[in-house]
C-alpha positions in Angstrom: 0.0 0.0 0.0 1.3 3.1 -1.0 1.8 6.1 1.1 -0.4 9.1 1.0 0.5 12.2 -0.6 1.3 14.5 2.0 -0.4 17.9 3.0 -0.1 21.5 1.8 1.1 22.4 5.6 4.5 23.1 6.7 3.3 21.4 9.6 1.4 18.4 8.9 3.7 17.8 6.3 6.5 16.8 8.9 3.6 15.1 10.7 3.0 12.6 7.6 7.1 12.3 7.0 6.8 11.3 10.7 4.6 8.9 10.1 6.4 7.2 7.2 9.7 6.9 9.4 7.8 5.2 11.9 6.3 3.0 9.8 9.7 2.1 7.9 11.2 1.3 11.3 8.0 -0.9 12.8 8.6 -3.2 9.7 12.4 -1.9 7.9 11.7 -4.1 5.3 9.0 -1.9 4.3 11.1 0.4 2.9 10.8 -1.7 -0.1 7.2 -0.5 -0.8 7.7 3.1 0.8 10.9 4.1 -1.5 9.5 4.5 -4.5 6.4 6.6 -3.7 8.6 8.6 -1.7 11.5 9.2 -4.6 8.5 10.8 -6.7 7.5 12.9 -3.6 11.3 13.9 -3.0 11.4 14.8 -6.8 8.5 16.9 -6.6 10.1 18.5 -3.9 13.1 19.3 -5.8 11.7 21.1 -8.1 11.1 23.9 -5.8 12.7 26.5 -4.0 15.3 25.0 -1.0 12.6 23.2 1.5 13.7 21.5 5.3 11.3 19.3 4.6 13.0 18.1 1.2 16.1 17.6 3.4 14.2 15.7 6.0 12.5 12.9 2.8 16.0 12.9 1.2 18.0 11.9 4.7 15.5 9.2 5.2 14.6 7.8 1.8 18.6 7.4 1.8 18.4 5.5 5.1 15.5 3.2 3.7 17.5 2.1 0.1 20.7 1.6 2.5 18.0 -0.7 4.6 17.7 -2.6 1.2 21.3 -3.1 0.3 20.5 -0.7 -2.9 24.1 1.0 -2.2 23.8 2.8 -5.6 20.9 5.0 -4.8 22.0 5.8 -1.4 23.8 9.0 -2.7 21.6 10.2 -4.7 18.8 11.6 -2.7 21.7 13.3 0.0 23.7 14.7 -3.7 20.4 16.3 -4.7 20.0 18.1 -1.6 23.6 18.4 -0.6 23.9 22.6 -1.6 20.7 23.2 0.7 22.2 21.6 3.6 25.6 23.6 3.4 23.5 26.8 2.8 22.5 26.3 6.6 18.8 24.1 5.3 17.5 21.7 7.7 17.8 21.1 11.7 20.9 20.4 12.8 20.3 16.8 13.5 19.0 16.4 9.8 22.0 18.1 8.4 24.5 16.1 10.6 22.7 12.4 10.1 22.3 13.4 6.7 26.0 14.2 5.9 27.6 11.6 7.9 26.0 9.2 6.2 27.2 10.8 2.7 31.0 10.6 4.4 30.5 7.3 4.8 29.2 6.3 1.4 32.2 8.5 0.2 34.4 5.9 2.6 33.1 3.2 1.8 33.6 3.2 -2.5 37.2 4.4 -1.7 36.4 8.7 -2.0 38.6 9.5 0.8 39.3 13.1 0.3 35.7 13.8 -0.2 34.9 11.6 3.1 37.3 13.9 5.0 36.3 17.0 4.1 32.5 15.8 4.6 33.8 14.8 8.2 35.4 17.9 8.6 31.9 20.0 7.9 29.6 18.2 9.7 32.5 18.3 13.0 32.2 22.2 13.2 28.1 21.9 12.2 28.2 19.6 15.8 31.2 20.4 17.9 29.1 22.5 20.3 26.1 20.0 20.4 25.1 17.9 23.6 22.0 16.4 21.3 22.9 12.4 22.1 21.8 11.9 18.7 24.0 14.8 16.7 27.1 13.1 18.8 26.0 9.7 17.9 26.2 10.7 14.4 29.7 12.6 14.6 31.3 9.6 16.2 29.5 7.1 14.1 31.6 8.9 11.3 34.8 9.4 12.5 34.9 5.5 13.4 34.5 5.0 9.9 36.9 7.2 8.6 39.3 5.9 11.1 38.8 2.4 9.8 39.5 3.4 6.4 43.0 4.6 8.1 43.1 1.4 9.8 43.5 2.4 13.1 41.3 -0.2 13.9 41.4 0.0 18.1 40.2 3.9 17.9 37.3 3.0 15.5 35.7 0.4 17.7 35.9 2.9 20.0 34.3 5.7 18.3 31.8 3.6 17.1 31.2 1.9 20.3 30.8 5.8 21.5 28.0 6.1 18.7 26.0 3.4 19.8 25.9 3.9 23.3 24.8 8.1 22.1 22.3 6.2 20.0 21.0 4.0 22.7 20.8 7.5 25.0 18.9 9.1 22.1 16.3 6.3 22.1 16.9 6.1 17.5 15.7 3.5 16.1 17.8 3.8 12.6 20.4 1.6 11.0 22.9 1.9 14.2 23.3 -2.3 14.0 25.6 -1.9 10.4 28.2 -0.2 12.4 28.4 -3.8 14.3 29.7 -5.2 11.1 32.3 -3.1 10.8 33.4 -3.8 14.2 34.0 -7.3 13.7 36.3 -6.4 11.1 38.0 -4.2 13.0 38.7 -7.1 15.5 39.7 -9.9 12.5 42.1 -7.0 12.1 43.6 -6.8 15.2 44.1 -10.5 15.4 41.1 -11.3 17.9 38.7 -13.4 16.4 36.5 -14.4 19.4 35.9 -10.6 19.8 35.0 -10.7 15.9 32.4 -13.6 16.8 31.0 -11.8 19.7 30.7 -8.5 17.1 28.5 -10.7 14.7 26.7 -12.7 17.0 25.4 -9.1 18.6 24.7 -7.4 15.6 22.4 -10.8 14.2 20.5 -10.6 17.6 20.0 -7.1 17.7 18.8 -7.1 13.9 16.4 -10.1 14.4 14.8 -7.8 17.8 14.6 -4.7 15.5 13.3 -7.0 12.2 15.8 -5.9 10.0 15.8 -9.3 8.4 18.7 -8.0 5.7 21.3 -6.9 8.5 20.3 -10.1 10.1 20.9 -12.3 7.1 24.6 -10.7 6.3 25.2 -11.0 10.4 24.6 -14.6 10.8 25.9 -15.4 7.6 29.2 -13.8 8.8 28.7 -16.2 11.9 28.2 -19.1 9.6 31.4 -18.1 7.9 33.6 -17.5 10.5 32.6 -21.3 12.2 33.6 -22.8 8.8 37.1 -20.7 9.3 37.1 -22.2 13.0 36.5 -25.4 11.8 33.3 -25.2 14.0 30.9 -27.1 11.6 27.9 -26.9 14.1 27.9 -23.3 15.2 28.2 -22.5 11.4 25.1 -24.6 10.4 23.1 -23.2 13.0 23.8 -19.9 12.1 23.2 -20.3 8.3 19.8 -22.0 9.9 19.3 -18.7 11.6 19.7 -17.1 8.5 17.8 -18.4 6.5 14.7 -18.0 8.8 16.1 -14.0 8.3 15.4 -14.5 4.2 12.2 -16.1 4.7 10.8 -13.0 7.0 12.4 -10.3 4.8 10.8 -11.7 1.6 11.2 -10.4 -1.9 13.6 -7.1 -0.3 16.3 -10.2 0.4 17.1 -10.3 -3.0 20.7 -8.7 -3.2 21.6 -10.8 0.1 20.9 -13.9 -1.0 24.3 -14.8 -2.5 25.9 -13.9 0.6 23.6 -16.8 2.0 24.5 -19.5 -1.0 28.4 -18.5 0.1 27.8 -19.7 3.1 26.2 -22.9 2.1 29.0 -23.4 -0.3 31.4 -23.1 2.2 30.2 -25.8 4.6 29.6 -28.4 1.6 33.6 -27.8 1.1 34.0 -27.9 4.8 32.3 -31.5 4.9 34.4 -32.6 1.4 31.1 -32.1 -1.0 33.4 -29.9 -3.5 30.6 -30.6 -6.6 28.2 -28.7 -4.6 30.4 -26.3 -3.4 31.4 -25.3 -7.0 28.2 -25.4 -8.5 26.5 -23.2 -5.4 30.2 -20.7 -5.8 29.4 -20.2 -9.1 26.3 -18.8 -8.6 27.3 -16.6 -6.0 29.8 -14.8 -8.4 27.4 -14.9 -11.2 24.8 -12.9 -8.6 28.4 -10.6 -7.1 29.0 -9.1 -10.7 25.4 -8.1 -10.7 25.3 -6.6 -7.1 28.6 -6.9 -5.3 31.9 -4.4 -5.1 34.8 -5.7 -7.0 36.4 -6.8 -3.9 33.7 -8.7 -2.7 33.5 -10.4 -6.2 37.4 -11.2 -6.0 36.8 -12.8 -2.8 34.1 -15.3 -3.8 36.4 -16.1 -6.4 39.5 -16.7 -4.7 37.8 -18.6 -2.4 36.7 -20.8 -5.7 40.0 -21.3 -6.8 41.4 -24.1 -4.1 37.8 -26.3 -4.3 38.6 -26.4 -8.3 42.2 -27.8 -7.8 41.0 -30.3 -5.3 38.2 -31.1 -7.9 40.9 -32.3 -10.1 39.8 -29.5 -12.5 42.8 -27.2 -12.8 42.2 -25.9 -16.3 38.9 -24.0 -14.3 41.3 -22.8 -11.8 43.5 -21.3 -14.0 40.5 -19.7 -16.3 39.0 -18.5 -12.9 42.6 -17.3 -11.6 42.9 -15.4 -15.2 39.8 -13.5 -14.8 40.4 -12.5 -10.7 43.7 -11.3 -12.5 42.1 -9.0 -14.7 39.7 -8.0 -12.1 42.7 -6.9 -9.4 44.1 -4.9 -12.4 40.9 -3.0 -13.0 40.8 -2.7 -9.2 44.3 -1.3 -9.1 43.8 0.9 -11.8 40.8 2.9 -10.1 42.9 2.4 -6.9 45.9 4.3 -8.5 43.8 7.4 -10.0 42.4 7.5 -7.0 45.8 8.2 -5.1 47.0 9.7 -7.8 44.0 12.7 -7.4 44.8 12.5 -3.6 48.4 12.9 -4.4 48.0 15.9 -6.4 45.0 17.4 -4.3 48.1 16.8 -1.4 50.6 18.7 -3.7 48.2 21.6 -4.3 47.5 21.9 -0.8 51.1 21.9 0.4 52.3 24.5 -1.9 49.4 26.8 -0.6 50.5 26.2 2.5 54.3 26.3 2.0 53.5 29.6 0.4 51.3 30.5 3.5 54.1 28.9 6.0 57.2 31.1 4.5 55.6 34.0 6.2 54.9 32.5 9.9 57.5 31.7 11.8 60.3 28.9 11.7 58.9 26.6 14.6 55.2 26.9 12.0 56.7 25.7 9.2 58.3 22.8 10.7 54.9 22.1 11.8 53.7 21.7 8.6 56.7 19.7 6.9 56.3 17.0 9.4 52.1 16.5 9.0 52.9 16.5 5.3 55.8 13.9 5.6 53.2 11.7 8.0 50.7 12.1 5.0 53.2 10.9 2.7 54.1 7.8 5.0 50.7 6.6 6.0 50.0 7.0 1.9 53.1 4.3 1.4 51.9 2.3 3.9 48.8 1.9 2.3 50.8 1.9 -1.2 52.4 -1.3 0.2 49.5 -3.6 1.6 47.8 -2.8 -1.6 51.1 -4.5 -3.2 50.6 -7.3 -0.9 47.6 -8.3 -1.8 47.9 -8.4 -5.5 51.2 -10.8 -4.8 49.1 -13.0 -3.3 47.3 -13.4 -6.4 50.5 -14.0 -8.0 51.9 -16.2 -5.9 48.7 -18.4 -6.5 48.9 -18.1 -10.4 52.9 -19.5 -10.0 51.8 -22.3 -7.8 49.5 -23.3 -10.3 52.1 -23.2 -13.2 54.6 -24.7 -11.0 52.2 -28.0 -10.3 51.5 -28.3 -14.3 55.6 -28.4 -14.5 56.3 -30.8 -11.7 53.2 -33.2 -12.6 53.7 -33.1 -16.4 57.4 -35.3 -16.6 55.9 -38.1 -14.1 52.9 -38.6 -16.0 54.1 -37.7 -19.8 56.9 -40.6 -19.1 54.1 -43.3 -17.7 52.1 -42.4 -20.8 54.8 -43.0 -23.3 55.7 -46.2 -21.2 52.1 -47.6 -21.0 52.0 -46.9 -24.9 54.9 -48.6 -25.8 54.0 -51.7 -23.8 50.4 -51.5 -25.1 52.3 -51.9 -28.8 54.4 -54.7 -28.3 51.5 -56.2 -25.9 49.7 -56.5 -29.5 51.9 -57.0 -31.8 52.6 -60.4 -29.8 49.1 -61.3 -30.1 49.1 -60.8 -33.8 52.0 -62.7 -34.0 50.7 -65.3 -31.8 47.3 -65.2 -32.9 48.4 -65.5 -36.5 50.6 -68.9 -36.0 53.5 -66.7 -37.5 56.7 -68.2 -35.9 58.4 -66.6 -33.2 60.9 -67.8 -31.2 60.7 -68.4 -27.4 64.1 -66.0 -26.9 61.6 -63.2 -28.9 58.3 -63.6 -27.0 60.3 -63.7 -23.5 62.4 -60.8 -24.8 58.8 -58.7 -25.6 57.5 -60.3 -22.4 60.2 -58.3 -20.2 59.7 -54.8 -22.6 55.8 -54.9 -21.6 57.1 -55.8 -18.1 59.4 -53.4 -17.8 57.2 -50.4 -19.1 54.7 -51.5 -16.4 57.3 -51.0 -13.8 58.2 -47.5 -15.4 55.1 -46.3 -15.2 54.1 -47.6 -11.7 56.9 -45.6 -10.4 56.3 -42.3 -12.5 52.7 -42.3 -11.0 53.6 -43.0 -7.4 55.8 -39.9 -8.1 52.8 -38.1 -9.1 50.9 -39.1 -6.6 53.7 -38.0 -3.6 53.6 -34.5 -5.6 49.8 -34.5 -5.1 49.9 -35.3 -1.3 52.3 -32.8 -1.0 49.7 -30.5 -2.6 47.1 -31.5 -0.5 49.1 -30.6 2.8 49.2 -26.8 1.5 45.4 -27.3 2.2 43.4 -27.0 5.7 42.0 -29.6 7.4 39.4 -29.9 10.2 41.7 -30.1 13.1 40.0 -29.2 17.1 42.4 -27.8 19.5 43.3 -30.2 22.4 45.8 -30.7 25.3 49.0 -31.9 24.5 53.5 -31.6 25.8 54.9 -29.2 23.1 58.3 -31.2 23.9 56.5 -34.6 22.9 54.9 -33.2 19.9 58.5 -31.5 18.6 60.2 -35.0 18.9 57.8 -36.8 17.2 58.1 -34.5 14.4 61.9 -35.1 14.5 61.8 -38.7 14.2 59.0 -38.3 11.5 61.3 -35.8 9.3 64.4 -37.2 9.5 65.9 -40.1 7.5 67.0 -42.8 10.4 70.8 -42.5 9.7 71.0 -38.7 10.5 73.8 -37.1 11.7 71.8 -34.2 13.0 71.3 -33.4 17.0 68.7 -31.8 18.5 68.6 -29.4 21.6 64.8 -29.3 23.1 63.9 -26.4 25.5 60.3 -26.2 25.4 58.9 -28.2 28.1 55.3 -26.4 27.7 51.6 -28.0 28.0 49.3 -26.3 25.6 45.5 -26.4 24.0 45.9 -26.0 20.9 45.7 -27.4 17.0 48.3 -30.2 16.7 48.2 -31.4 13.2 48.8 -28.0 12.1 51.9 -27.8 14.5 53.1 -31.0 13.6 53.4 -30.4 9.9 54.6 -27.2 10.1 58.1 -28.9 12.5 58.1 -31.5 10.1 58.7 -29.2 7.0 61.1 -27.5 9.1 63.0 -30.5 10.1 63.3 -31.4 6.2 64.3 -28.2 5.3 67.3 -28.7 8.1 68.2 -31.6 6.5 67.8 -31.3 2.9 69.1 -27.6 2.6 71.2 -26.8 5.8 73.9 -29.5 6.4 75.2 -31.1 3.3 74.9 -35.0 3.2 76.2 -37.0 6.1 77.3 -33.5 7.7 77.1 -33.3 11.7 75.4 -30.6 13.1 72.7 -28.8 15.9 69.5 -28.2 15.3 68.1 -26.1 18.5 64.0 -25.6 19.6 63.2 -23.6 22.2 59.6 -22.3 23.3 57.8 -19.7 25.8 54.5 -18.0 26.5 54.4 -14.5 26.4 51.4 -12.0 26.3 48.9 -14.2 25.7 50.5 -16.2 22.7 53.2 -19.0 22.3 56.9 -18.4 20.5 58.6 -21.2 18.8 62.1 -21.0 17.8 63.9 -23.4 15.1 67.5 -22.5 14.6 70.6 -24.3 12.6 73.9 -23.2 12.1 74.0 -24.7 8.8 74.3 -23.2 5.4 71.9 -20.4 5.7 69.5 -18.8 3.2 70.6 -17.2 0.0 69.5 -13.4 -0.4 68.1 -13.6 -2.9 66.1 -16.0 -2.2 65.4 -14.8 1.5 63.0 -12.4 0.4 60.6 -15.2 -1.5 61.4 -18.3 1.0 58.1 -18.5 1.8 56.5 -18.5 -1.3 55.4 -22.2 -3.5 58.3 -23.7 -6.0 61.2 -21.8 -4.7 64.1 -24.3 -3.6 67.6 -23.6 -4.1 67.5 -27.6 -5.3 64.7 -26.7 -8.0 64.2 -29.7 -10.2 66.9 -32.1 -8.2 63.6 -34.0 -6.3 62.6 -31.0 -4.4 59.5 -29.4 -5.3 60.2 -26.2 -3.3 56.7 -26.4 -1.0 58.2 -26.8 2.0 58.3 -23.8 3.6 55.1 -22.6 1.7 53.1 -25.5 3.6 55.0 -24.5 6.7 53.8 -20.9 6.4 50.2 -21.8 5.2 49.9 -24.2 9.0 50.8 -21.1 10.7 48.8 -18.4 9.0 45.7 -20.2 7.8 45.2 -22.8 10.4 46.8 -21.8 14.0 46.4 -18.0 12.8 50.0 -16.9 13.8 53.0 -15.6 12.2 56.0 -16.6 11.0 59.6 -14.9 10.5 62.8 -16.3 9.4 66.2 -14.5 9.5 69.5 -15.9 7.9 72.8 -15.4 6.6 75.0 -17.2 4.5 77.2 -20.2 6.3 75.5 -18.5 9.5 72.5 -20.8 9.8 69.3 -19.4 10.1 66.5 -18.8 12.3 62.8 -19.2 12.0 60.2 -17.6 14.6 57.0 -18.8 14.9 54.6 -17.0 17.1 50.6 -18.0 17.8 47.6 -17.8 20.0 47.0 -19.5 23.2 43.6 -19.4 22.4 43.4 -20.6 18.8 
């Protein structure tokens, strides 16, 4: 049912707008049916001289088609009535709700310089306010901003702040979004059960206020994160939960629906149903190119990429990897104009202010050269995780290329060996077959070719089939954290490494009891111990291998040191990446360290650090969680 118009009074017009904001947030999914009625009012409106009341059905049509996941039209509405609110139109709290949430839409599509200057008006517009709600709105912004900075602790503070204001303020607007990005402000700062406790409170708040959509993309970031902790049952219960979300928010859960199949998809991988998986994946980035950022859409499809190569479908791997590829460079590209605007908005600005600074005093313009060398640092920062990430894209594309390689020679030479036998197997039976005479010295002679080939192509594929496994312990397994001796563990990892006529001695110090993931653990000392012994001490060489552990702050340090060969430079800087090995096609497929690193970062959700110089030995430094 549509809304009414609404009446010729100043007055009774804000009654009516009243009415439809508190009928929107009775039943938010409403906004569905109130948006479009109310665009035509709001265009009406703008055809007329400047109007609070046009401010007022702009501010909140934009909160209803940010209600709907309709991020697109969110700006439009606040842009059209933008000039008004700076000439001084509409209450205060209309003008600061109104252009916070335009800072953040700025923020959130990557705008940063607009964002900041937005953040900067609407800061002077409320600095002398003690309206709960104006505050709320202030800090609701900055936390934003400041996550864009990535000064992650401040923003959950700020928007912590916000919500408490909002709570004071009795609001009932779209204050449970900010609880997403809370929980990735904690998956930031390395504390995940903080990051579950974040989603868990934004689903429960969104299913008491019936926001069905928040609720959907809340406990399908619960789901998600179970699947990461290998908690199978939490994530099924929250998908369950989820769905019932869909169900109540009816045909307005269309964009979030994907978000949902995700989620699905990742617990059929999680329980070893890849075809599903796939199938359910592909969807999902069919339905992200429709109504997902480019980031989003290159997560769904890295996350696409491993099920594929466990599939035993590499060739859709590689097609996938190629078009994420091209998808990072478009995202790079907008990412560099971007900066490179900001760089030269920066330069402008600093000249100005250079020419300004020349006439203040020396102390002033010191001032001002070390802000702008800040700038300029927290810029490269950024500049360099950006970097990052597309060399993990990379890295991926090599290890794929580098499987084809190793692969191909075992398998090529058990096909040629398998076809040659097959020949000779029939041209025997011809011969036999056509009572041709052949002497017994020939047929035993054939016999032992056929026989041969056999054995040369039994071998080749248990070659492939090592390279596979090795593959396959890049990968993560369902592990659950228990109680065991780190000592006991490390030793059993020795004798499981090392070939039994080692000359290699090992020095324990870490006499620790722990809870945590030990298959994880144990691979990663096992491809340490190899890499000792295959790269450190040349054959038959004596030498000291030490291991030493300690808690510290909440997390566990493991120390593996030789005083062996060391690291080359120049290949210190990729030792960690798949297929490099200083013994590169010698039977060593250069994974080690790559699986060792994967354990740590993907599964026990530590670090690792290694430091070396040459015919000095070197050093690796694990460091994780207690609580893992």
């Amino acid at each position: 049912m549509y809304p009414p118009a609404p009446p010729a009074r100043a007055d009774a017009r804000f009654a009516w707008l009243s009415q439809q904001r508190d009928r929107y947030l009775a039943e938010p999914c409403a906004a569905l049916e109130l948006v479009g009625p109310l665009q035509a009012r709001l265009d009406l409106a703008l055809a007329g001289e400047p109007d609070d009341f046009a401010i007022e059905l702009a501010w909140l049509l934009a909160e209803m088609y940010g209600e709907l996941w309709q991020a697109e039209k969110v700006e439009q509405p606040l842009d059209a009535v933008l000039p008004w609110m700076l000439a001084g139109h509409g209450s205060l709290t209309c003008r600061v709700g109104a252009l916070a949430l335009r800072c953040r839409m700025h923020l959130r599509f990557g705008r940063r310089a607009e964002g900041m200057a937005l953040l900067q008006i609407l800061t002077e517009l409320s600095v002398d306010s003690e309206d709960p709600l104006v505050c709320a709105h202030r800090a609701r912004a900055l936390g934003h901003a400041l996550a864009g900075q990535r000064d992650w602790q401040r923003a959950i503070d700020c928007l912590r702040e916000a919500q408490a204001l909002a709570t004071e303020a009795g609001d009932g607007g779209r204050w449970v979004d900010m609880l997403i990005t809370i929980a990735v402000a904690h998956q930031a700062l390395g504390d995940p059960q903080a990051q579950l406790t974040a989603l868990r409170e934004g689903a429960l708040l969104a299913e008491a206020q019936r926001r069905w959509l928040a609720g959907m993309n809340s406990w399908s970031g619960v789901a998600e994160e179970g699947v990461l902790r290998g908690e199978l049952e939490l994530a099924g219960q929250a998908l369950e939960r989820a769905q019932q979300c869909r169900a109540r928010a009816g045909a307005s859960a269309e964009r979030l629906i994907k978000e949902l199949l995700a989620t699905e998809a990742q617990l059929h991988a999680a329980h070893g149903r890849l075809e599903p998986a796939i199938a359910l994946m592909h969807e999902v980035i069919v339905q992200s190119e429709r109504w997902s950022m480019r980031r989003q859409l290159l997560r769904r499809m890295r996350q696409l990429v491993p099920w594929l190569m466990q599939a035993g479908r590499p060739a859709e791997a590689l097609a996938l990897l190629e078009r994420a590829h091209k998808q990072e460079l478009v995202e790079q590209g907008e990412i560099g104009r971007r900066d490179a605007a900001e760089q030269l908005r920066r330069a402008e600005l600093a000249h100005a202010l250079g020419q300004q600074a020349r006439s203040e005093a020396h102390a002033r313009e010191l001032e001002l050269k070390n802000g702008a060398l800040e700038q300029a640092l927290a810029l490269q920062r950024e500049l360099q995780s950006e970097l990052l990430e597309a060399g993990k894209l990379a890295s991926l594309g090599q290890l794929l290329a580098g499987m084809a390689h190793e692969l191909n020679t075992p398998l090529g030479t058990a096909l040629t060996a398998l076809s040659t036998s097959a020949d000779l197997s029939r041209a025997l039976s011809l011969s036999i077959g056509d009572g041709r005479p052949a002497s017994r010295q020939r047929v035993l002679a054939d016999l032992q070719h056929c026989e041969q080939g056999a054995e040369l192509a039994r071998r080749n594929v248990e070659q492939a089939l090592t390279l596979v496994q090795a593959y396959q312990a890049a990968g993560q397994q369902p592990d659950r954290p228990r109680l065991l001796r780190l000592d006991t563990l490390v030793r059993a990892a020795w004798e499981r490494a090392l070939s039994p006529d080692t000359r290699l001695c090992l020095e324990l110090d870490a006499a620790l009891e722990l809870h945590t993931l030990a298959e994880p653990l144990n691979e990663l000392l096992v491809q340490l111990f190899h890499n000792v012994e295959r790269h450190a001490y040349a054959p038959g060489q004596p030498g000291l291998v030490r291991v030493s552990a300690h808690r510290a702050d909440g997390r566990v340090r493991l120390v593996v040191q030789d005083h062996g060969a060391g690291i080359a430079p120049e290949l210190l800087p990729r030792v960690f990446d798949p297929y490099v090995s200083s013994q590169f096609g010698h039977g060593r497929s250069g994974l080690g360290l790559f699986i060792a690193q994967a354990a740590v970062t993907q599964r026990l959700r530590g670090r690792v650090r290694v430091e070396s110089q040459p015919r000095r030995g070197a050093r690796f430094e694990i460091d994780w969680p207690l609580s893992v």
